[in-house]
C-alpha atoms as a printed R data frame, in Angstrom:
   type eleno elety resid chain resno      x       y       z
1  ATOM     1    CA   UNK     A     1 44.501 129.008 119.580
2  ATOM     2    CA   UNK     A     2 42.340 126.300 121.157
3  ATOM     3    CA   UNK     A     3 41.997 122.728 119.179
4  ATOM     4    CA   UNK     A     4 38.829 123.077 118.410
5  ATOM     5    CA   UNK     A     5 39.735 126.445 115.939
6  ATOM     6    CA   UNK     A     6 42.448 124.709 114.803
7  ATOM     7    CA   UNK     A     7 40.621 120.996 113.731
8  ATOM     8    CA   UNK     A     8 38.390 123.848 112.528
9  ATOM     9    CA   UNK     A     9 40.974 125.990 110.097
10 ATOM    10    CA   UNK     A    10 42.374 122.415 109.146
11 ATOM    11    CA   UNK     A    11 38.529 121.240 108.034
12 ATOM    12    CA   UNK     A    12 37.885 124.303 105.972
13 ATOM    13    CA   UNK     A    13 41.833 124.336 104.369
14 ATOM    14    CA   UNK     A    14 40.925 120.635 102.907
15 ATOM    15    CA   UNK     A    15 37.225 121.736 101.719
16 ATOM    16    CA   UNK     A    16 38.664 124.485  99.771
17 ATOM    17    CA   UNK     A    17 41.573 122.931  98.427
18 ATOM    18    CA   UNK     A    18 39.171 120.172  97.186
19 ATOM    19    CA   UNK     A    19 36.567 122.913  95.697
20 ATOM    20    CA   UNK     A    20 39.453 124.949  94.175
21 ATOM    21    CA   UNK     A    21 41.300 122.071  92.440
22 ATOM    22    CA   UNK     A    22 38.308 119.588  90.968
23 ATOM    23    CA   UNK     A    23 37.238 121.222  87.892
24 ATOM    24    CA   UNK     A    24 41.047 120.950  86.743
25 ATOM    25    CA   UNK     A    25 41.610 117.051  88.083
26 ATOM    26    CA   UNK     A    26 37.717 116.446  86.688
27 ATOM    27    CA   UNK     A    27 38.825 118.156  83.100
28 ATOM    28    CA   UNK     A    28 42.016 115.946  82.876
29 ATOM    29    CA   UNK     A    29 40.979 112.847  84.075
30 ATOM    30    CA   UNK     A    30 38.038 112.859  81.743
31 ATOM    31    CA   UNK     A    31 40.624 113.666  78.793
32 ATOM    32    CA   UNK     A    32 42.811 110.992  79.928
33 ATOM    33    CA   UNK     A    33 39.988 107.988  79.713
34 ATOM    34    CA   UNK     A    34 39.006 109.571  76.608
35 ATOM    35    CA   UNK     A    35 42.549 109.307  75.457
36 ATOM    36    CA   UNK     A    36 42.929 105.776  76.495
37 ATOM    37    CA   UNK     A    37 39.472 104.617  75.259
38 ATOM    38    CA   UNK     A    38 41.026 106.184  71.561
39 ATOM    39    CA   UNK     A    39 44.129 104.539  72.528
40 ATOM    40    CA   UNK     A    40 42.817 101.097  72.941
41 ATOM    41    CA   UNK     A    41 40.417 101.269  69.954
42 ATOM    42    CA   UNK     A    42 43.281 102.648  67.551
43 ATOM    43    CA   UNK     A    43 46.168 100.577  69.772
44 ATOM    44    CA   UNK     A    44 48.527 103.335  68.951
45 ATOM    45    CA   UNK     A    45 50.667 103.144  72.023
46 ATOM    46    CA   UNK     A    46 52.410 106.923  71.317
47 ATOM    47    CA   UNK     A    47 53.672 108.593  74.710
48 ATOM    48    CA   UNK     A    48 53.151 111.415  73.539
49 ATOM    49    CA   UNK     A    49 49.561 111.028  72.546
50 ATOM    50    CA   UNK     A    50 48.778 110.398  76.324
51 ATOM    51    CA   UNK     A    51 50.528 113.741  77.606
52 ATOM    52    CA   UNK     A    52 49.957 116.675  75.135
53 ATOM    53    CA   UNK     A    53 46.534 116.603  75.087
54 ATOM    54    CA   UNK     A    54 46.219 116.421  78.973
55 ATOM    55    CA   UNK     A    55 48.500 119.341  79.662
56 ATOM    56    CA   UNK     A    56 46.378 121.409  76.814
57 ATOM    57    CA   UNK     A    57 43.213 120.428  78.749
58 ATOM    58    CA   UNK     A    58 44.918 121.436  81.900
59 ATOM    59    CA   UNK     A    59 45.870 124.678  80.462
60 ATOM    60    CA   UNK     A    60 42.245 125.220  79.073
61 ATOM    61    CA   UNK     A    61 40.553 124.542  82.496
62 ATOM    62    CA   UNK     A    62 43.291 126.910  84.099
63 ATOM    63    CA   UNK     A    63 42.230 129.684  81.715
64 ATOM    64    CA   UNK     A    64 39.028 129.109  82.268
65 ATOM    65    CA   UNK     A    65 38.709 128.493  86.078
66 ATOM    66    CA   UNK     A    66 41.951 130.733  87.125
67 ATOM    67    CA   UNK     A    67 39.936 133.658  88.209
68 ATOM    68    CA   UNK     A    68 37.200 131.983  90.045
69 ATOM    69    CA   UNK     A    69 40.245 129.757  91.829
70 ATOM    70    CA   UNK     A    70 41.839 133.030  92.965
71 ATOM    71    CA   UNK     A    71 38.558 134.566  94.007
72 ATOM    72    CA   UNK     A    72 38.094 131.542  96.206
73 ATOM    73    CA   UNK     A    73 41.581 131.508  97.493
74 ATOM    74    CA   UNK     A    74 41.845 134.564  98.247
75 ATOM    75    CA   UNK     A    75 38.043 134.838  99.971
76 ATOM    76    CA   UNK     A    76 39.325 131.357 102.028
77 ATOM    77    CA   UNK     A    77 42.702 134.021 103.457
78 ATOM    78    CA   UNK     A    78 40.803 136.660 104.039
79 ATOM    79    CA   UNK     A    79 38.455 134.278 106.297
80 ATOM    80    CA   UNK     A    80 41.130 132.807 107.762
81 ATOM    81    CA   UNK     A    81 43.333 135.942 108.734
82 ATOM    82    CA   UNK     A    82 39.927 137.791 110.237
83 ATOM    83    CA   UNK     A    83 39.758 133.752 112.409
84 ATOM    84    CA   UNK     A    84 43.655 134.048 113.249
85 ATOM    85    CA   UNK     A    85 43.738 137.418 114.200
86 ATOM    86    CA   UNK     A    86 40.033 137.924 116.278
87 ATOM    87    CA   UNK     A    87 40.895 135.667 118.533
């Protein structure tokens, strides 16, 4: 394996970990600033308020994106086993 295949396996690992795992940090960080905006206007300071509703929205956008994560995970290890193993 020369450097340049591996700085190249390394460059598309971080571009599809990025693509695979924003909809789910997107979905939860948008629930958390709307939880904190509410927060701030009610100034109900409940812990638990902040970390329910987050993990439910996390859960959501895994239902919803779960399959289309796998697809790309497992298209990303098929691409990278026919790299590895051609060479």
């Amino acid at each position: 394996m020369t450097l340049d295949m591996a700085v190249n396996l390394t460059d598309a690992m971080f571009k599809t970990t990025i693509i695979v795992v924003a909809p789910v940090i997107l979905i939860t960080f948008i629930m958390g600033l709307v939880i904190s905006i509410f927060q701030a206007a009610t100034q109900i300071n409940e812990m638990t308020l902040t970390f329910v509703p987050k993990i439910v929205a996390t859960a959501i956008a895994l239902l919803i994106f779960g399959s289309w994560m796998t697809t790309e995970l497992v298209d990303y290890t098929r691409e990278l086993l026919k790299t590895i193993l051609s060479k």
